[in-house]
Backbone bond lengths (Angstrom), bond angles and torsions (degrees), N, CA, C in turn:
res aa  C-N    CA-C-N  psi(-1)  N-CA   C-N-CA  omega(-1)  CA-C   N-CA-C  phi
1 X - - - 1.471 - - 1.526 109.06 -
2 X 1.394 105.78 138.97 1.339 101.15 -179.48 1.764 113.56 -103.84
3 X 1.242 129.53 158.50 1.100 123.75 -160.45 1.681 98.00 -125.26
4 X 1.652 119.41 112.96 1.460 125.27 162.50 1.982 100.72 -5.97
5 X 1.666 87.39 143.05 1.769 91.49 170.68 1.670 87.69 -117.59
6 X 1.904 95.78 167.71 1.589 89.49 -173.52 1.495 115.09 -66.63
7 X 1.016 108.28 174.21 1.340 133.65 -148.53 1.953 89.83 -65.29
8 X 1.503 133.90 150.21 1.384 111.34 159.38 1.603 90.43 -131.49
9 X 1.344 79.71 152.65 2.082 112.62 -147.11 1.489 92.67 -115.00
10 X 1.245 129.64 -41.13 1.610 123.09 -156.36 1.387 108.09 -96.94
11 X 1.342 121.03 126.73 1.699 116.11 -177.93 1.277 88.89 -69.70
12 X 1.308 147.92 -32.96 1.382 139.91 -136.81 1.837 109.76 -106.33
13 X 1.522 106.19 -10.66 1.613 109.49 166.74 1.743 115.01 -38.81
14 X 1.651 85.60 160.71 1.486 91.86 170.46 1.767 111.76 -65.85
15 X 0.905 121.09 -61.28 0.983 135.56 170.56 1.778 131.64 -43.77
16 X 1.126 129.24 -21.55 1.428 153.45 119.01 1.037 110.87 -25.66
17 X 1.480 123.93 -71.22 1.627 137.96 -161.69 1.655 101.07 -66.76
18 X 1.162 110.96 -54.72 1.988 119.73 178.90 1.289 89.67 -36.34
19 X 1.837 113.40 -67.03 1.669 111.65 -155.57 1.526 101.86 -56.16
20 X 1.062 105.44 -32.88 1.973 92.92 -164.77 1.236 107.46 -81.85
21 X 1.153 122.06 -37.93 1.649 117.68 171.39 1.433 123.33 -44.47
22 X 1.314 109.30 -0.30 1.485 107.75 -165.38 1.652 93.28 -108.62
23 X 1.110 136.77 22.81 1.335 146.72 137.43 1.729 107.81 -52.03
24 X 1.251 87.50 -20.21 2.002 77.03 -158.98 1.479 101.42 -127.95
25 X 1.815 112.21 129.10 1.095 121.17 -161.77 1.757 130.87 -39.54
26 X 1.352 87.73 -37.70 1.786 126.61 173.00 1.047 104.02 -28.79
27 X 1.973 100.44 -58.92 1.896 93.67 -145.54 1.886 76.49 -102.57
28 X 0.864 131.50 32.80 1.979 123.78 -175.65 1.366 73.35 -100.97
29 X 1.668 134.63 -83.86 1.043 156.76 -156.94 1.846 109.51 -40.06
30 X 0.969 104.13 -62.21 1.520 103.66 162.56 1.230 132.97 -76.12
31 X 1.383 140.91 17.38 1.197 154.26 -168.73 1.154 102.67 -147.53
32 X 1.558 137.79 -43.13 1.047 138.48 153.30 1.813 106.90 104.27
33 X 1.304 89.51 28.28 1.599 101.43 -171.68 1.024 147.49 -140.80
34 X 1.400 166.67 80.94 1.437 148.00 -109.72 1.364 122.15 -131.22
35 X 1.638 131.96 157.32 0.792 112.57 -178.39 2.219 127.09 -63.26
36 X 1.064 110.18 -155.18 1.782 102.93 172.09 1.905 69.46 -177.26
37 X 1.617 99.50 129.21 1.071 112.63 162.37 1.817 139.20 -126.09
38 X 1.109 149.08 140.15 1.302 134.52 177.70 1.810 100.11 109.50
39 X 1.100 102.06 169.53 1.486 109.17 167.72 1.560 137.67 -96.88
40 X 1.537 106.64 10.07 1.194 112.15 174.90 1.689 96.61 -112.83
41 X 1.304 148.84 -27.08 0.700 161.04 162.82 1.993 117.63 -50.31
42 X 1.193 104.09 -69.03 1.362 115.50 160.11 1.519 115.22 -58.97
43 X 1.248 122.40 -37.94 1.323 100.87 170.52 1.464 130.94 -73.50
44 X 1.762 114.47 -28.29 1.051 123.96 141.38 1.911 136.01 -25.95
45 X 1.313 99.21 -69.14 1.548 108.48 156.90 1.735 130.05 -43.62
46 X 1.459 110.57 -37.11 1.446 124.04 179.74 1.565 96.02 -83.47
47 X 1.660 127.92 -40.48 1.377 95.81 -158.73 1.434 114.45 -88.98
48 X 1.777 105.88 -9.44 1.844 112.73 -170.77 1.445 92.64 -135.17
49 X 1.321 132.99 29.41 2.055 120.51 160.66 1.567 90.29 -151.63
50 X 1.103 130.64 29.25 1.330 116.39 174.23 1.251 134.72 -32.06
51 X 1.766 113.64 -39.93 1.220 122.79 -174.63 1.820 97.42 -84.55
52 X 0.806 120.43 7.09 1.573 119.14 -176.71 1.307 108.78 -109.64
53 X 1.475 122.61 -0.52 1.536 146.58 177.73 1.665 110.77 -66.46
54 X 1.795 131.97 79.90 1.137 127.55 172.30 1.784 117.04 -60.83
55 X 1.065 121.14 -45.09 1.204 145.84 159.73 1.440 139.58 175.28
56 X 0.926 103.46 177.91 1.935 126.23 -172.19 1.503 114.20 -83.87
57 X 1.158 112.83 123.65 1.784 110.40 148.95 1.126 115.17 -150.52
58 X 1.406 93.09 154.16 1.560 124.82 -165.93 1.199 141.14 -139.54
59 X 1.252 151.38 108.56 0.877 123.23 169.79 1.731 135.01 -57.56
60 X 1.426 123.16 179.00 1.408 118.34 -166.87 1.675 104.17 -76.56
61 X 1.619 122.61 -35.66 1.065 94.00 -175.60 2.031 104.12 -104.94
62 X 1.448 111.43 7.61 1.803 86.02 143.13 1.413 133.54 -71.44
63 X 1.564 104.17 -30.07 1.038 94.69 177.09 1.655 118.68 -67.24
64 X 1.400 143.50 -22.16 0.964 156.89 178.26 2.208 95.73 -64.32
65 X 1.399 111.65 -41.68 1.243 108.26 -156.17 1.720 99.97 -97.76
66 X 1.283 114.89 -30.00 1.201 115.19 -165.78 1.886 89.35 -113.61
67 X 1.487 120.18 74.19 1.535 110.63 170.52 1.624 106.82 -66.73
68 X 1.046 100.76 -48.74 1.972 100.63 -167.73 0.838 89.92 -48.60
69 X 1.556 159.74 -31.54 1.901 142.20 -153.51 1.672 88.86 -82.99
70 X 1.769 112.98 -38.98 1.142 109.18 -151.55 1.930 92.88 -81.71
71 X 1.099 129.61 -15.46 1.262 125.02 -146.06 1.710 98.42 -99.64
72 X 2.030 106.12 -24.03 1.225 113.12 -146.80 1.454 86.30 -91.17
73 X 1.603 116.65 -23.59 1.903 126.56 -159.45 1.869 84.88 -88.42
74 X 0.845 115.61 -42.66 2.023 124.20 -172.92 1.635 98.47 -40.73
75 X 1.694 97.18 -58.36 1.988 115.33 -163.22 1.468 101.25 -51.36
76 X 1.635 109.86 -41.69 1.446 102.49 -153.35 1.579 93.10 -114.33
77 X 1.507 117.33 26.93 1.466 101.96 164.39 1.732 118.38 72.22
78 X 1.135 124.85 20.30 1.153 134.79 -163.64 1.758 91.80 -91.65
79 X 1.418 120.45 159.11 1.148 111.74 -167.20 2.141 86.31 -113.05
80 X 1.601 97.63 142.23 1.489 95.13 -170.13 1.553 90.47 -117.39
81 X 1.499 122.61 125.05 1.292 117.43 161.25 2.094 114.26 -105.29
82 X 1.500 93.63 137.21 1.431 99.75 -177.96 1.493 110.84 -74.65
83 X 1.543 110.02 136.31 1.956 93.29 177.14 1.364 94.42 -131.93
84 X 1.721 94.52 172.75 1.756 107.90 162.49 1.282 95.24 -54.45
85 X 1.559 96.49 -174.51 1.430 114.60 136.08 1.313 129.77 -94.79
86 X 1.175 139.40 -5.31 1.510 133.63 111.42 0.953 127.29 5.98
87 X 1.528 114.34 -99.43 1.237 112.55 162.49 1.434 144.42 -37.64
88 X 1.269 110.93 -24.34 1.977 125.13 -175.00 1.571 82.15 -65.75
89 X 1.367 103.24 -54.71 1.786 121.71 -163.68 1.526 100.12 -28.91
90 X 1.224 106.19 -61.97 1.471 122.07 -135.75 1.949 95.97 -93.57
91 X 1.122 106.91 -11.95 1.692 114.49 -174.66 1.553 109.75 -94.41
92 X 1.376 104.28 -55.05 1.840 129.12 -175.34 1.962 95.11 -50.14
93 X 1.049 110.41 150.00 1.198 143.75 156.06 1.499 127.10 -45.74
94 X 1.793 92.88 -58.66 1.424 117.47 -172.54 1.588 108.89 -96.56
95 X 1.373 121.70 150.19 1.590 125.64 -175.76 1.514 113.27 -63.94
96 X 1.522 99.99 -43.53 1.881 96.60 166.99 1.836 114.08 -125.06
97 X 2.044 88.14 93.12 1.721 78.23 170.35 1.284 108.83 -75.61
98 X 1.829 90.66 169.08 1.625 103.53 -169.75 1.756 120.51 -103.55
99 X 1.499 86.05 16.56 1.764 102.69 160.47 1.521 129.92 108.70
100 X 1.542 92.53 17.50 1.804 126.60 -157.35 1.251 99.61 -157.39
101 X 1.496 99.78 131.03 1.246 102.82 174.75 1.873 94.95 -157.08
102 X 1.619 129.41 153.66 1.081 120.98 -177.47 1.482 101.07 -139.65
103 X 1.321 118.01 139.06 1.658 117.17 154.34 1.659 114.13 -90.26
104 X 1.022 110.94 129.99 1.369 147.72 171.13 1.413 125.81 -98.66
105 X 1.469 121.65 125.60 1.416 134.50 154.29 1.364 112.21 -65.52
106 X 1.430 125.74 156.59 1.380 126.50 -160.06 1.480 95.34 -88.29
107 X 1.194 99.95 147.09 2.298 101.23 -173.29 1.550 114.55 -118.41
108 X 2.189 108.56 -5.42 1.347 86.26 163.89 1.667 125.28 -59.35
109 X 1.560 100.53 -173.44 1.233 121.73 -174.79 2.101 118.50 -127.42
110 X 1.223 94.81 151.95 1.940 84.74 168.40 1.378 113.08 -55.81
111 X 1.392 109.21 165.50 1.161 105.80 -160.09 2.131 100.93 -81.41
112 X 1.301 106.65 -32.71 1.559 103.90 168.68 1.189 121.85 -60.06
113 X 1.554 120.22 -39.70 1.298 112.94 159.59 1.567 129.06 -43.81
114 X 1.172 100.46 -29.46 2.221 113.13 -177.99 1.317 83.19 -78.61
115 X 1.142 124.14 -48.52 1.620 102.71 -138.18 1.970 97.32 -96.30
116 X 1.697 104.34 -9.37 2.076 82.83 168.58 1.858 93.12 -86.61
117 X 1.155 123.83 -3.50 1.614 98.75 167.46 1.571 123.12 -65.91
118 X 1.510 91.73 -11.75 1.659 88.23 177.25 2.179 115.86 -71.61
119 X 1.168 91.66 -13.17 1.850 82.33 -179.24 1.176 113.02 91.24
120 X 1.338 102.90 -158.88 1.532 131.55 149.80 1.409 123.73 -67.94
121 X 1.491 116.95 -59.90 1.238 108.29 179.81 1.995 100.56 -136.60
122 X 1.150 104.70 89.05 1.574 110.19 -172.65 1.463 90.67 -114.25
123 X 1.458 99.29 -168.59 1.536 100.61 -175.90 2.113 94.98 -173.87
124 X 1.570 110.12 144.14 1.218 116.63 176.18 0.792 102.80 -150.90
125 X 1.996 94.40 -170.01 1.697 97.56 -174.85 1.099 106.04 -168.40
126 X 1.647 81.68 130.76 1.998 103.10 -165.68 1.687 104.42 -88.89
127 X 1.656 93.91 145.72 1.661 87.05 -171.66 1.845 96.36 -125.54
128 X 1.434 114.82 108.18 1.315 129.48 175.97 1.567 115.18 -68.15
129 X 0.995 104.31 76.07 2.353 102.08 139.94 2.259 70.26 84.84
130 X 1.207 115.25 49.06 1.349 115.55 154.06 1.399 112.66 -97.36
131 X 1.579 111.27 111.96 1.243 120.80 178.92 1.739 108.40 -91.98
132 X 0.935 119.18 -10.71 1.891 94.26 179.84 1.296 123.48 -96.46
133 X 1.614 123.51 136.16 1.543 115.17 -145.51 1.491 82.54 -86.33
134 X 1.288 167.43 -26.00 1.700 153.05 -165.49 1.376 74.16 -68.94
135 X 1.225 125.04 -89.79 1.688 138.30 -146.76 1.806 100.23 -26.56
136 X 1.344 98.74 -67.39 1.578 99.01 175.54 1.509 136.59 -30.88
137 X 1.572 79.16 -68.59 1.797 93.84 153.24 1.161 133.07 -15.96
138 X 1.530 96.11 -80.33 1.620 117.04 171.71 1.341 124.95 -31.66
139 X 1.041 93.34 -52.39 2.170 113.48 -158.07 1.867 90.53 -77.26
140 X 1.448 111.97 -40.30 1.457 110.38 -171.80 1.344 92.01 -64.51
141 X 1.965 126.61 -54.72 1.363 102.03 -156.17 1.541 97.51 -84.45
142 X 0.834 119.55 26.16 2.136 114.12 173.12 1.230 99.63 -66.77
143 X 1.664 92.51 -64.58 1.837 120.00 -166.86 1.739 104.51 -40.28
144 X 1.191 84.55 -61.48 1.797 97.49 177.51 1.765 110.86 -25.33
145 X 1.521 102.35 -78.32 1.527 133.51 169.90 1.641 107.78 -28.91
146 X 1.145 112.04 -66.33 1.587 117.98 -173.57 1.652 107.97 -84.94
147 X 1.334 123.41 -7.60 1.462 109.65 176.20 1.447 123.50 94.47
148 X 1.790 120.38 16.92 1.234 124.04 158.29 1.071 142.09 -63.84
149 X 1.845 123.54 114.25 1.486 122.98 -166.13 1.602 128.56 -40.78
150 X 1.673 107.31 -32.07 1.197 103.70 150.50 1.673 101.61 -169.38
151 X 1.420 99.25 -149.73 1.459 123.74 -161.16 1.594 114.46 -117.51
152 X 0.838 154.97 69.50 1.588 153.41 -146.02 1.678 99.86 -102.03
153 X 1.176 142.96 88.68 1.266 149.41 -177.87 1.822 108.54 -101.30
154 X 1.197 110.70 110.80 1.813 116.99 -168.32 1.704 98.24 -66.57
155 X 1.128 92.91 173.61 1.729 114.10 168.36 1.843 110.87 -77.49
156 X 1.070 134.40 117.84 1.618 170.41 119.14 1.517 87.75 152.50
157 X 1.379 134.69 62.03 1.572 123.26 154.11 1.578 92.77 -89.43
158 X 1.588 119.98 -177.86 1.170 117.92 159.34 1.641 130.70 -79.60
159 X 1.371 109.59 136.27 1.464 117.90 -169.14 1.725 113.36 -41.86
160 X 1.414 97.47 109.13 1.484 102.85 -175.13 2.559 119.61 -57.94
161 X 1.236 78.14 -9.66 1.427 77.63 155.72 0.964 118.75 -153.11
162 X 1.548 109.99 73.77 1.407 151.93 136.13 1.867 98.58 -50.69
163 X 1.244 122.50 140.76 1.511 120.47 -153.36 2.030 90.54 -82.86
164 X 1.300 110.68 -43.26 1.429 120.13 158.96 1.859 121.39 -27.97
165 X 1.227 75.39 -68.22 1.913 91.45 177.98 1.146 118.70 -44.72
166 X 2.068 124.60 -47.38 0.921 136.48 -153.67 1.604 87.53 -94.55
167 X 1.319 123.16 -37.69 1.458 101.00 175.07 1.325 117.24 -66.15
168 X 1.149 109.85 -42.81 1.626 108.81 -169.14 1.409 114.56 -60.50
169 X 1.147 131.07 1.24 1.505 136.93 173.60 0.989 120.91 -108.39
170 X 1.518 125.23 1.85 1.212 145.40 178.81 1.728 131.98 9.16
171 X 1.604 96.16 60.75 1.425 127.85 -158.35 0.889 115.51 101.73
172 X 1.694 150.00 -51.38 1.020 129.37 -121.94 1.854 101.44 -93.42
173 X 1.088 107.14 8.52 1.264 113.61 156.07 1.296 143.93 -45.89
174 X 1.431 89.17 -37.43 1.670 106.37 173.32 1.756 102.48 -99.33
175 X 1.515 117.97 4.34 1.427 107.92 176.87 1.765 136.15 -74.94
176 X 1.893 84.29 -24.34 1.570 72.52 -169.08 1.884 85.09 -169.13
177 X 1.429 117.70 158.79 1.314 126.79 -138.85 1.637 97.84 -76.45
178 X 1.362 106.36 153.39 1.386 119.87 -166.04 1.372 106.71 -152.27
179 X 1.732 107.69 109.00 1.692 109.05 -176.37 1.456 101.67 -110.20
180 X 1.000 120.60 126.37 1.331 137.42 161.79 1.504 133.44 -75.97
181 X 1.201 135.38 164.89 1.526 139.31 168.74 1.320 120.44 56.04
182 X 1.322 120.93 42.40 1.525 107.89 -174.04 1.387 113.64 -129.19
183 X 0.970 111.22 112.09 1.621 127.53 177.24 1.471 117.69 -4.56
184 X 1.345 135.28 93.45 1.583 130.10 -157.09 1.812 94.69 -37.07
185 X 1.952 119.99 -55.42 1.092 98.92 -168.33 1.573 139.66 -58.63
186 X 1.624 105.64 -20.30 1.052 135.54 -166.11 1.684 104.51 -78.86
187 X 1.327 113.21 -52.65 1.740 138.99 149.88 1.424 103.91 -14.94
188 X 1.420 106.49 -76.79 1.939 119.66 -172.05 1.336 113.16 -66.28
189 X 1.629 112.65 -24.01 1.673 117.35 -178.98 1.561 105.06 -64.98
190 X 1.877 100.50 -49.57 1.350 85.44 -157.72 1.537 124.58 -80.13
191 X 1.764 92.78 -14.68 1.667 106.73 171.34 1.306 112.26 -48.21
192 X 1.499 118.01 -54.34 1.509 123.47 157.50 1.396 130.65 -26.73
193 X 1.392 118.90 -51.85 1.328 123.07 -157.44 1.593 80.17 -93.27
194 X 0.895 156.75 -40.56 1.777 159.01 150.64 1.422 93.19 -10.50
195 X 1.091 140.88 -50.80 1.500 130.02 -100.69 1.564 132.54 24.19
196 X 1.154 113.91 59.28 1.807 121.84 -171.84 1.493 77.66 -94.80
197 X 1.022 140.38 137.88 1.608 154.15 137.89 1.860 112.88 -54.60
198 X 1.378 125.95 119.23 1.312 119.98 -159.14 1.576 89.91 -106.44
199 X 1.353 108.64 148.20 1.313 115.73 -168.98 1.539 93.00 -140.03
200 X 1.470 135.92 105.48 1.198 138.93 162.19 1.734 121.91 -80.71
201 X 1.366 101.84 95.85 1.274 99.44 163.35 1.480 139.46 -76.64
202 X 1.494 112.00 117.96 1.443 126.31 -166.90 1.548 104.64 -163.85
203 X 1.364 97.91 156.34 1.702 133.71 -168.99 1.553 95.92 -63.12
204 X 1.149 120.70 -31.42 1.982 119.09 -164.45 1.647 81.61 -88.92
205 X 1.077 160.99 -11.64 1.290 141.71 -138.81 1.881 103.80 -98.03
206 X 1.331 105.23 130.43 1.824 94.61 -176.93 1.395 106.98 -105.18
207 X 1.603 122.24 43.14 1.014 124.24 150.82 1.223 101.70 -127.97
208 X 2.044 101.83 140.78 1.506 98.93 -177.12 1.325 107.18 -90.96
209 X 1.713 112.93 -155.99 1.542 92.11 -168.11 1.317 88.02 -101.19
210 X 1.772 140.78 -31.66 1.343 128.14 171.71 1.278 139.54 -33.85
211 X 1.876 98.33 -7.81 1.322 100.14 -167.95 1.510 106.66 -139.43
212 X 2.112 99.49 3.47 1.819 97.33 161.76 1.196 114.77 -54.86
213 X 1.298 117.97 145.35 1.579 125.25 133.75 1.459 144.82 -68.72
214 X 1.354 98.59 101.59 2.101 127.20 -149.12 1.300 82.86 -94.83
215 X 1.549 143.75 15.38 1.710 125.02 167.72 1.378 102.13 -67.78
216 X 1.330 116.63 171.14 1.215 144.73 166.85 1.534 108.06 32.74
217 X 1.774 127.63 -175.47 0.991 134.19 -179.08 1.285 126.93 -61.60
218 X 1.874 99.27 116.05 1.697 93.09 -174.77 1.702 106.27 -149.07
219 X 0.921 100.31 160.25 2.015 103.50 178.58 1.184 101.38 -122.36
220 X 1.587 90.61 137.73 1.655 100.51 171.92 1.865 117.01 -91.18
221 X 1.402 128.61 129.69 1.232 122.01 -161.90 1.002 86.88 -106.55
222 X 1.974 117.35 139.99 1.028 104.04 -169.39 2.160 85.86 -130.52
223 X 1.248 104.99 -172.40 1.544 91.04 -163.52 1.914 94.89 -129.52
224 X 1.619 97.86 167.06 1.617 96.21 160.48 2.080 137.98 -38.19
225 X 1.026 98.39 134.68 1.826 80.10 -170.31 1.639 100.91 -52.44
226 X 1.327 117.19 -50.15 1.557 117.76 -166.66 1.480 117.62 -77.06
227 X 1.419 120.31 -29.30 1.161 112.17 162.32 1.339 131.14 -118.42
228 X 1.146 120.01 -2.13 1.782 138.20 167.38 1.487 91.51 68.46
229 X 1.358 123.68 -140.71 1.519 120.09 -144.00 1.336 112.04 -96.55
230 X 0.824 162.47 138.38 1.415 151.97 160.84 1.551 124.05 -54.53
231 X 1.010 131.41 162.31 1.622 132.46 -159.58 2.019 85.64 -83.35
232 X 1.442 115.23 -40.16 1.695 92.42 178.98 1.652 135.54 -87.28
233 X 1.581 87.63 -8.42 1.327 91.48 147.96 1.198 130.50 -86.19
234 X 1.682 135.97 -51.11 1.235 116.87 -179.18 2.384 113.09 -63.67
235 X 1.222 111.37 -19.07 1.631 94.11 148.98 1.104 117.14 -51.18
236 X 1.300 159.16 -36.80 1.156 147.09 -107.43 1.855 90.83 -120.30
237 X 1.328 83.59 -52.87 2.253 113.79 172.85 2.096 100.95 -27.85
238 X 1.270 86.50 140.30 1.761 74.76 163.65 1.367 105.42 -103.49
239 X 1.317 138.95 17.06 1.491 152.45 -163.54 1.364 122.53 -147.88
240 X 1.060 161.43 157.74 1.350 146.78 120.28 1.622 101.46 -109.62
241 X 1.205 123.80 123.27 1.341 153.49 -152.27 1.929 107.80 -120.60
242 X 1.452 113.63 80.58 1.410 104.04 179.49 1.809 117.39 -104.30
243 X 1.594 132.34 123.85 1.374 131.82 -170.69 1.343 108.68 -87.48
244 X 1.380 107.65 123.70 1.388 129.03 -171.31 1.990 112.47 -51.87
245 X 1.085 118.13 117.58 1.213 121.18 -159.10 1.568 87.01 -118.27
246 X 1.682 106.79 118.39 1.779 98.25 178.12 1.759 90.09 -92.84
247 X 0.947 140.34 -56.55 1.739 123.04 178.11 1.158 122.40 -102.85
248 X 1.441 120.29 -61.00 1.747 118.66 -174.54 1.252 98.82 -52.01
249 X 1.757 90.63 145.36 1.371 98.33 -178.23 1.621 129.51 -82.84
250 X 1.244 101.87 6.19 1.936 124.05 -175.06 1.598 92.55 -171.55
251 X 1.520 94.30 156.09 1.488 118.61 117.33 0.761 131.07 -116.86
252 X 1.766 109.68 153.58 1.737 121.52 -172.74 2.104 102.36 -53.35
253 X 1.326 84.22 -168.00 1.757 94.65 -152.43 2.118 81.02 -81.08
254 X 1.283 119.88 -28.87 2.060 117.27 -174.33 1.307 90.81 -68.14
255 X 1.315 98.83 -59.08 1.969 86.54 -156.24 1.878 105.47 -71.14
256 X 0.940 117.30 -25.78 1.480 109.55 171.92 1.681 103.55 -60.53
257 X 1.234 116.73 -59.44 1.361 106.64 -173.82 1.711 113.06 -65.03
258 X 1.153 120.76 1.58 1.318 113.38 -170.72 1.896 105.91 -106.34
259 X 1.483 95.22 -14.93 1.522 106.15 -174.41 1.871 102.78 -85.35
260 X 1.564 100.43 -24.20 1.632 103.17 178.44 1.229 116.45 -96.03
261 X 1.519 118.29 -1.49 1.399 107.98 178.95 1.689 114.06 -105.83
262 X 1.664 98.04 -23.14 1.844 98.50 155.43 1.074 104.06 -71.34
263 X 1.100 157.99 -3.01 1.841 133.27 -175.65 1.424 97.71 -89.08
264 X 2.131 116.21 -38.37 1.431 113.95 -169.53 1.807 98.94 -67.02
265 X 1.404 116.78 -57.61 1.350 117.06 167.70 1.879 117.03 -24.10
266 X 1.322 103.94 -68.24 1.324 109.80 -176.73 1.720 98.40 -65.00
267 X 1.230 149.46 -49.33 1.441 118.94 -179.98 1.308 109.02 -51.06
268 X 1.471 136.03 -54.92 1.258 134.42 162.62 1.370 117.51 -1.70
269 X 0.977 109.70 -91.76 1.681 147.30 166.47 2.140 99.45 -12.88
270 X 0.869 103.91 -64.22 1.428 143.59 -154.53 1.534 93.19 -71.06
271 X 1.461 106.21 -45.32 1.998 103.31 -173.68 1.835 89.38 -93.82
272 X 1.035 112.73 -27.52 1.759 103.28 -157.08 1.466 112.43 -47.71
């Protein structure tokens, strides 16, 4: 059991300053660690990355409101420091944290490691040179929602713990495997050499998705918001996969990926 440390009062500590720096890719990258903010988020982190748990903060009356965060960081020895609100202020990301905040060790995985979570017949979805941290978010916590083996995010998307990112997934970060940094071409090779079946979803594609074929192991490729896939990546696709839109003229890059990963879910569903 771990026992509250005293209370820290000064936005301007050493220790303050570490936490806030971790807003910025720099000091994530060299420390190797990021923030996790809010109380659905942190509780997330404590109940499935525990050992990836640097520590706790809180203020006095979250800690009063949120005991399970405090009870779940105690079990696994996590060190909990009490703060102002000052301090939350001056550490958090966001203009009004909500009185919780956690440091975290980074919880992706190699990219072979993501890809034997896929099974026999799993299915994911790689997200190419996607720079907006909501969008990311999103598509990670879709995957989560519908039951995707994992998350395959290439090298220049935006940094998945970006303090944004990690909210916008609101746990499900710590749910299920997430490989980072890998060369989109290098990404599609190895899905290949897997046998993962690549399925590029896009608007040019003359198969709809009512009528893809969601058997066995496959990833959904998904593309930049502003320019979607490139002509050598979707060659590369054994599919191009487009969702029938009766008026709007798109969806953004979340809800597209969230509309292709219930259909793989729902074939699932459908043979079980």
């Amino acid at each position: 059991m771990t026992e509250p440390s005293p209370q820290l009062s000064s936005p301007r500590s050493e220790r303050v300053r570490q936490v806030a720096a971790l807003g910025r890719r720099a000091a994530r990258e060299r420390s190797g660690t990021f923030l996790v903010e809010g109380p659905q988020a942190v509780r997330e982190l404590l109940l499935h990355a525990a050992a990836d748990a640097v520590a706790l903060y809180l203020s006095e009356a979250a800690g009063a409101r949120y005991a399970d965060l405090v009870r779940h960081a105690q079990d696994a020895g996590v060190p909990i420091w009490s703060c102002t609100e000052a301090v939350l202020v001056a550490m958090a990301d966001t203009g009004t944290p909500q009185g919780v905040l956690a440091v975290a060790r980074r919880v992706d995985v190699p990219l072979e490691v993501a890809l034997d979570a896929l099974g026999e017949d799993g299915f994911a979805v790689v997200l190419t040179h996607v720079r907006d941290p909501g969008n990311a978010g999103t598509v990670l916590r879709g995957a989560d929602a519908f039951g995707a083996g994992a998350v395959l995010v290439s090298a220049a998307s935006v940094d998945l713990y970006n303090p944004k990112v990690v909210r916008s997934t609101a746990g499900s970060l710590f749910h299920l495997p997430v490989s980072l940094g890998t060369p989109v071409d290098d990404l599609l090779g190895a899905c290949r050499a897997r046998g993962v079946r690549l399925l590029a979803a896009d608007g040019s594609g003359t198969t709809l998705l009512p009528d893809a074929d969601l058997s066995g192991r496959h990833a959904w490729v998904m593309g930049n918001e502003a320019w979607g896939l490139p002509g050598e990546v979707l060659e590369r696709c054994d599919q191009t996969v487009a969702i029938p839109i009766r008026r709007a003229e798109s969806l953004n890059l979340a809800m597209a990926a969230t509309v292709c990963l219930h259909a793989s879910a729902a074939a699932r569903s459908a043979t079980a």
